[in-house]
N, C-alpha and C positions, 0 to 999 in steps of 0.2 A: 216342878212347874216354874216357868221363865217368869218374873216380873217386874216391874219398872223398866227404867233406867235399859237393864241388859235386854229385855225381849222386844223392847221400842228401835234397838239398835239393827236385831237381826233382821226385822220388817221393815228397813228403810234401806238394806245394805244386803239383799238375799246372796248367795252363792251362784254363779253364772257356771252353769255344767256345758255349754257350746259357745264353739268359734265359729267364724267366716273363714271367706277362702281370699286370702290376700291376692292384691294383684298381682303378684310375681308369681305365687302359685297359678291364675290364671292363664298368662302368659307361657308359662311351660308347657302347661297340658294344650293349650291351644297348638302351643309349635311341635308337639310330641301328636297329636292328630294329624297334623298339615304333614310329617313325612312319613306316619303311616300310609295318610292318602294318596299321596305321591309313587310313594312304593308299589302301591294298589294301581295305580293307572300306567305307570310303566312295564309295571308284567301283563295289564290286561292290555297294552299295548304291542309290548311282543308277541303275544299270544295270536291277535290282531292278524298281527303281520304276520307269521307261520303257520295261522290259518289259510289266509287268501293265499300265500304261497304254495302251499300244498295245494289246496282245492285248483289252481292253475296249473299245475304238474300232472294233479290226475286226470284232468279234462283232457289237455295234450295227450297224454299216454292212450285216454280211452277214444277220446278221436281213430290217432296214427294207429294203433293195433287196432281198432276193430275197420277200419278200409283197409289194412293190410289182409286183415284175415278175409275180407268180400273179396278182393282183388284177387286171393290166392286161388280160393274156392271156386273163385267164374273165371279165371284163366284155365283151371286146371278139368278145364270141360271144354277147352276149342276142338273143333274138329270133329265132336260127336253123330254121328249121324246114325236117326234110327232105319236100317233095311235090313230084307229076307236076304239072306246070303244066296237063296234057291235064285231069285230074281235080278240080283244086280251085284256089282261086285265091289267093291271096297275102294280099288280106282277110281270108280264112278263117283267117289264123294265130293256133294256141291258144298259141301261145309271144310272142303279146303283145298277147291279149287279158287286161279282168279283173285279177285280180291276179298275172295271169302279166310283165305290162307292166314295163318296165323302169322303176322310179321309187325316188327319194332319199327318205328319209326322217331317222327316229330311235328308239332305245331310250328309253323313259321315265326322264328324269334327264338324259338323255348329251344334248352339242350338237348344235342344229339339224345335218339332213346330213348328221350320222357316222353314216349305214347306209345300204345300196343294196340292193335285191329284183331278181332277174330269173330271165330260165328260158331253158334253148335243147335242142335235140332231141339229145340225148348219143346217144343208142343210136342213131336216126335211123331210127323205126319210123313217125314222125309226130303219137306221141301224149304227151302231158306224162306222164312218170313220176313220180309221187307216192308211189313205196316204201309205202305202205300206201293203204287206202280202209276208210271206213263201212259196215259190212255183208259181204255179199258181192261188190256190183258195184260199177264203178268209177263215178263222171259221166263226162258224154260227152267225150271226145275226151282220156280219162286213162287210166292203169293204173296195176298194182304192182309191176312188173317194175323201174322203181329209182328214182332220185332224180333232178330235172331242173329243183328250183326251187329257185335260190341266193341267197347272199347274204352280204355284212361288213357289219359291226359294231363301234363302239367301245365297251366296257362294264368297266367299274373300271377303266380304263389295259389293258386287255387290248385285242387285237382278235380278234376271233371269226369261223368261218364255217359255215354252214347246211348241216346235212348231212340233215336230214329234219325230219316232223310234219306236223300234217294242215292246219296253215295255212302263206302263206306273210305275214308281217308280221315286223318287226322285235322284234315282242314275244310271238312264235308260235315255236312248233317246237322243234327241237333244236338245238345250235350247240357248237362244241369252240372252245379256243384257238388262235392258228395264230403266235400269239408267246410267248417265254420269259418267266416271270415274274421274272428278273430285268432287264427291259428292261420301261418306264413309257412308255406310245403317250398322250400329252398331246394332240393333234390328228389327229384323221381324218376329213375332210371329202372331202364327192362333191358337185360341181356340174352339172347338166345345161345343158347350152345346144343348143337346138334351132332350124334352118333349116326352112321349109314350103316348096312348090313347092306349085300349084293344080296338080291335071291337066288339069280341065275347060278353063281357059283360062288360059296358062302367065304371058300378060303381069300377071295381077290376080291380089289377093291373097290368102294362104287365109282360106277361109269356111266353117264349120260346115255348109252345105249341099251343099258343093262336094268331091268328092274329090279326096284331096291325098297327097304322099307327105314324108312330117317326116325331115330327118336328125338325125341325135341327135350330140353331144360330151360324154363326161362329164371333169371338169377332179377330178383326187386331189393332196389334200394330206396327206402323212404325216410324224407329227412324235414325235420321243421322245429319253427319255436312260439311260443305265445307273442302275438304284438305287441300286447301290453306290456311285456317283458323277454326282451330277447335276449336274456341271459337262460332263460327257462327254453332249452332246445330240448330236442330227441332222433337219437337216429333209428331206425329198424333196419332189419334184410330179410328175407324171404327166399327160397327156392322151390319150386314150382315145376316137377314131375308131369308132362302132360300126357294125361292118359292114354289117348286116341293119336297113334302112330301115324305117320303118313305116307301112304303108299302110291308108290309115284311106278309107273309103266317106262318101258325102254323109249317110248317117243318123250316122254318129258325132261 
């Protein structure tokens, strides 16, 4: 048992078992946070930015491929016409005669090739639907019932396609966009290349006097970049087997 003197001493003078955090020590952890944090906003910054990068690369991509793939799939029906072979014959077709005919052209301005015309029998009535006509009556072998003469288009970096009018040309009609106008279409090119067969005599070659049957290839090029960012381009290509042959008689 403490007393006097010595246990008066410990009660005025106890033992201190904790420290504080000096300000230098403060100072450290403060600055040992400040470039954690830093560290932390710089990677969630690149991240940021190879985010929005990607998400702009796949939009482009999902754009340009999926009109290429529309483009390839509605080209690749020009010229279809549905008839009885008993009743009419394959010459006869009003889906590519005229300016129903499958052919490359261009909009006034835009490069040679960036636009294509064709028509094929949607409804499958046999007759070229024209969504409207002159008058009351239609020309022959046409109606009102809808729309059956198509076509793309490159015009201001847009591509465009034909949805009606009473012509069918590249600088006729109506036409809507079928791309976002944050994406700039720099190239859209259509090339035809075409094979002939004589029927008349298979071994020689086709002649204007001779009836023949033409296969048709049309070759697509499509090219573009994000506006936002025109280092983010793309190109595609396509080729394009058209089904529906064209048979053309010794008078054509």
């Amino acid at each position: 048992m403490l007393t006097g003197r010595t246990g008066l001493s410990i009660m005025l003078n106890p033992r201190r078992t904790q420290r504080g955090v000096t300000l230098v020590e403060l100072m450290i952890a403060s600055l040992i946070g400040l470039i954690a944090l830093a560290a932390l906003l710089t990677a969630y910054s690149a991240t940021a930015v190879h985010s929005t990068s990607y998400l702009r690369k796949a939009h482009l991509h999902q754009q340009l491929h999926s009109l290429l793939h529309t483009m390839v799939r509605d080209i690749r029906r020009a010229g279809y016409w549905s008839f009885d072979p008993d009743l009419g014959s394959a010459i006869e077709n009003p889906f590519q005669a005229g300016v129903n005919r499958l052919r490359v052209q261009a909009y006034p301005g835009e490069a040679a090739g960036s636009c294509i015309l064709f028509a094929y029998d949607l409804d499958k009535d046999g007759m070229v639907g024209v969504g409207s006509c002159n008058g009351n009556t239609c020309a022959a072998q046409t109606d009102s019932d809808n729309v059956e003469q198509f076509g793309f288009r490159l015009r201001n970096g847009l591509v465009q396609t034909r949805y009606g009018g009473n012509a069918l040309g590249c600088d006729s009609g109506h036409w809507q966009a079928v791309t976002d106008p944050g994406i700039a279409v720099t190239r859209l090119s259509f090339t035809q290349h075409t094979a002939c067969t004589n029927l008349d005599t298979v071994s020689a070659d086709c002649e204007p006097h001779a009836a023949r049957i033409i296969q048709r290839l049309v070759d697509i090029q499509l090219s573009g970049y994000q506006r936002a960012r025109p280092d983010t381009t793309l190109t595609l290509s396509a080729s394009v087997r058209i089904r529906n042959d064209l048979m053309l008689g010794s008078a054509e």
